[in-house]
N, C-alpha and C positions, 0 to 999 in steps of 0.2 A: 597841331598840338592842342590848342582850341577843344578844336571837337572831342580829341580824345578825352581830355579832360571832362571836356561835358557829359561825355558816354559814362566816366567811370563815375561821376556823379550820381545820375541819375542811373546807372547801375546798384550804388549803394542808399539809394530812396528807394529803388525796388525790394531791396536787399530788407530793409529796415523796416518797411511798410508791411513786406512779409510776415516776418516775424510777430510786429506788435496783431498781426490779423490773425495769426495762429497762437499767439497769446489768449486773446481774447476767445478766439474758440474754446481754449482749452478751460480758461476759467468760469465761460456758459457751462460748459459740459460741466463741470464741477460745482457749478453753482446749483444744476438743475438738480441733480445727484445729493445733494446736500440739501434743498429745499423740501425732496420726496422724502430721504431719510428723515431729516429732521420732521418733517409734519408727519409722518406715519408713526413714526418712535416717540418722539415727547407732547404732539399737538394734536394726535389722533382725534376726530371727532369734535371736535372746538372750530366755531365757524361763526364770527360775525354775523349782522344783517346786514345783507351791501345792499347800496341804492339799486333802484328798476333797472334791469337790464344786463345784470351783472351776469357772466357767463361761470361758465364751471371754477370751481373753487381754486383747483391747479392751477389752471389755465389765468384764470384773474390775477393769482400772485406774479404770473411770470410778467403780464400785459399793461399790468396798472404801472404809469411810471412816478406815483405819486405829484400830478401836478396838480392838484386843489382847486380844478377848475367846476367840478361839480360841486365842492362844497360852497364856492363863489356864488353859483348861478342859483343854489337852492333859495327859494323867499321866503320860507319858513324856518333857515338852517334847519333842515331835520339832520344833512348829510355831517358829520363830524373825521376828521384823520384818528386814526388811530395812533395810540399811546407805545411807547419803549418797552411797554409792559407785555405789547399782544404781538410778540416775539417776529415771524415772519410779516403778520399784518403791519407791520411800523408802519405809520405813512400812510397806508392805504384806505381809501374812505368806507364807513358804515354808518349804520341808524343806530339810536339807543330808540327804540319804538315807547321804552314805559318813560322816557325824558322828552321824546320830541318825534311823534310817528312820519309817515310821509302822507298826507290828506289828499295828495297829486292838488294842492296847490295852484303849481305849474301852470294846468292844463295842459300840458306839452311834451311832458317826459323828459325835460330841457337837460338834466343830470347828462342822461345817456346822448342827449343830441348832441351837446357838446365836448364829449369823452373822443381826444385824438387819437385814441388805441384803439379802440371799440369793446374795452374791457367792459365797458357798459354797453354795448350791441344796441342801438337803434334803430337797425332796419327791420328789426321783429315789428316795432311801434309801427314804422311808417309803410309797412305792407300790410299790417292790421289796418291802420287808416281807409288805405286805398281801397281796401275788398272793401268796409263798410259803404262806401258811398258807391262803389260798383253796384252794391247789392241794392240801394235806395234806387237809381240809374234802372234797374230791370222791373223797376217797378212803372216806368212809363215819362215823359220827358215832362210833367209837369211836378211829378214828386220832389225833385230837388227845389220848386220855387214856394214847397211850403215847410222849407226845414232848411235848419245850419247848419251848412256841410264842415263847419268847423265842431261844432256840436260832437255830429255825429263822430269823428275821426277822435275826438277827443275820448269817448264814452269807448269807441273801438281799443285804442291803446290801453286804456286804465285795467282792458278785462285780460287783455293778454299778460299783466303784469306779474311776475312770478319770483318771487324772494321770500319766501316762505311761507309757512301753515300757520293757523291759529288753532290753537288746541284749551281748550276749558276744561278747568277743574272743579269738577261737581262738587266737590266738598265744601269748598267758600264761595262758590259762588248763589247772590244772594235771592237772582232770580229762583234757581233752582232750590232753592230753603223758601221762596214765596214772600220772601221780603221785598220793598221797593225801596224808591232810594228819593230822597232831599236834600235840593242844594247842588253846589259846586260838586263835582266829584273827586278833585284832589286836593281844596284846599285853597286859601287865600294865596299863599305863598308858591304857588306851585309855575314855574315862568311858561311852558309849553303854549304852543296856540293849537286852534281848531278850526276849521270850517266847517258848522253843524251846518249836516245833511238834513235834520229836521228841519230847518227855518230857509234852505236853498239858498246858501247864503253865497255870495262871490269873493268871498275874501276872508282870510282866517280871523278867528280873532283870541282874546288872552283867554285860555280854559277858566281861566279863575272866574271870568268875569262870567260864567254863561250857569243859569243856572237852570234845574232839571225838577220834576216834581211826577213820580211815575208811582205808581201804585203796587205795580212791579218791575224793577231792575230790566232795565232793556237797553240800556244807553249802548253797547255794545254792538247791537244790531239796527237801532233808527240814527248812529251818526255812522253808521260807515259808508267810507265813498263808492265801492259796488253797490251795495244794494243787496238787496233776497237771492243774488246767485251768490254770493259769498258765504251771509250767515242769516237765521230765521230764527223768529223763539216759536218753538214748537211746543205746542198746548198737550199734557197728557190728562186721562180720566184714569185716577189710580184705582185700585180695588176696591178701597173705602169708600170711594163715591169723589172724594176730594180731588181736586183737581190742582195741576203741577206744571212750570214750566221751563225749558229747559233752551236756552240759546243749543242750534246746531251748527255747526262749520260743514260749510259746503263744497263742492268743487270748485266752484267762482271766486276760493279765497284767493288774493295776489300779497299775502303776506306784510300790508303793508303796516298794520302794528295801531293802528287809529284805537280798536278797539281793547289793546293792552294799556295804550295812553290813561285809556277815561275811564278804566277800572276802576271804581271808588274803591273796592277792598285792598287792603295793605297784607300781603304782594296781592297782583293782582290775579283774578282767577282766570285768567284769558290771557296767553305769552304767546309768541310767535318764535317756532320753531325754525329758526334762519337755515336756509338754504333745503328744506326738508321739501317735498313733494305730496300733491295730496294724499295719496295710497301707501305714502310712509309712513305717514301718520295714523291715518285711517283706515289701516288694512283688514 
């Protein structure tokens, strides 16, 4: 009698466990259906900046379980939750690049290393890493004892970095008018930090505090953490004889918003295009 009983028990946990699993199917399915609707119909085109690593925009929404473990680990807080406001985004982390860009800080891409979903994918970084120092390795057993293989892996990850484009607007921006720039670039008040790439510096520090003094406008391209594969100020000889310059965004850009930060002009003339591609942009 026992047994039977036991049988009809765990007959009706099978019973039950069924159910609540075909429940939940049905509500994924439903969910998923409703997430595609919905962002095709009322959110079309609207797309955050997500921190390094972030995969396809679909696919992020479904992956991200909102655990706030990359905005934890950020040392700059660049990475912010999103608001009530950014409707399927609730919860899920992005950059505001002209409040707080990502300067890779880090060193480490630590956002995405630490992401239990792999909504931020870290194995693009750490297979970037390895070919770098492969590629030092082919060059003979004494080239790695005059270099930092930590360095090197570090400089590999930052180029693979991909969350959007920078795209300039010639009309305010001040290089291209041949103006330069004095001073802070946003302001006493302004909280964001930086680690200027001119001074090689190891650790960020308050934007307010660092102050610039250029002849012509170029903060955009001497603090970025790439470097001349991202963006250049390219020198033209115009008709008149005068001469012009004009920052260009390169393929090298990894979107990551440094150069939208320290825009002195109000907006600024350099925005990062989240989640775009360079041949979106620049076709």
């Amino acid at each position: 009698m026992a047994k039977e009983n036991k049988t009809n028990i765990n007959r009706r946990q099978f019973l039950k466990s069924t159910a609540v699993a075909t429940a939940s199917m049905v509500a994924i399915g439903a969910g998923v259906s409703f997430i595609q609707k919905y962002k095709h119909d009322e959110n079309d085109g609207k797309q955050l900046l997500r921190p390094p690593g972030a995969i396809e925009e679909d696919a992020f929404l479904y992956a991200c379980i909102k655990c706030g473990l990359c905005v934890q680990i950020c040392p700059i807080h660049a990475i912010k939750l999103a608001g009530i406001n950014e409707n399927l985004s609730y919860g899920t982390p992005y950059i505001n690049a002209r409040e707080q860009a990502c300067d890779f800080s880090c060193d480490s891409i630590q956002c995405a290393e630490t992401c239990p979903t792999a909504a931020l994918y870290f194995v693009q970084f750490k297979e970037a890493g390895l070919k770098a120092i492969e590629e030092v390795q082919k060059q003979g057993p004494e080239a790695l004892k005059n270099i930092n293989p930590f360095k090197v892996q570090v400089v590999a990850m930052k180029k693979v970095t991909r969350i959007g484009v920078a795209k300039l607007n010639e009309k305010t921006c001040l290089s291209v008018k041949g103006k330069g720039f004095s001073g802070t670039p946003r302001g006493k008040d302004f909280k964001g930090v930086l680690r200027p790439q001119s001074k090689e510096s190891r650790k960020a520090y308050p934007l307010r505090e660092q102050n610039y003094e250029r002849e012509i406008c170029d903060l955009c391209v001497t603090e970025c953490p790439i470097g001349e594969e991202a963006i250049k100020l390219e020198k033209n000889v115009n008709a008149d004889g005068t001469v012009s310059y004009k920052p260009k965004v390169l393929e090298g850009c990894t979107g990551c918003g440094v150069c939208e930060m320290i825009c002195p002009t109000e907006p600024a003339s350099i925005v990062i295009e989240a989640g775009k591609k360079y041949e979106e942009v620049y076709s």
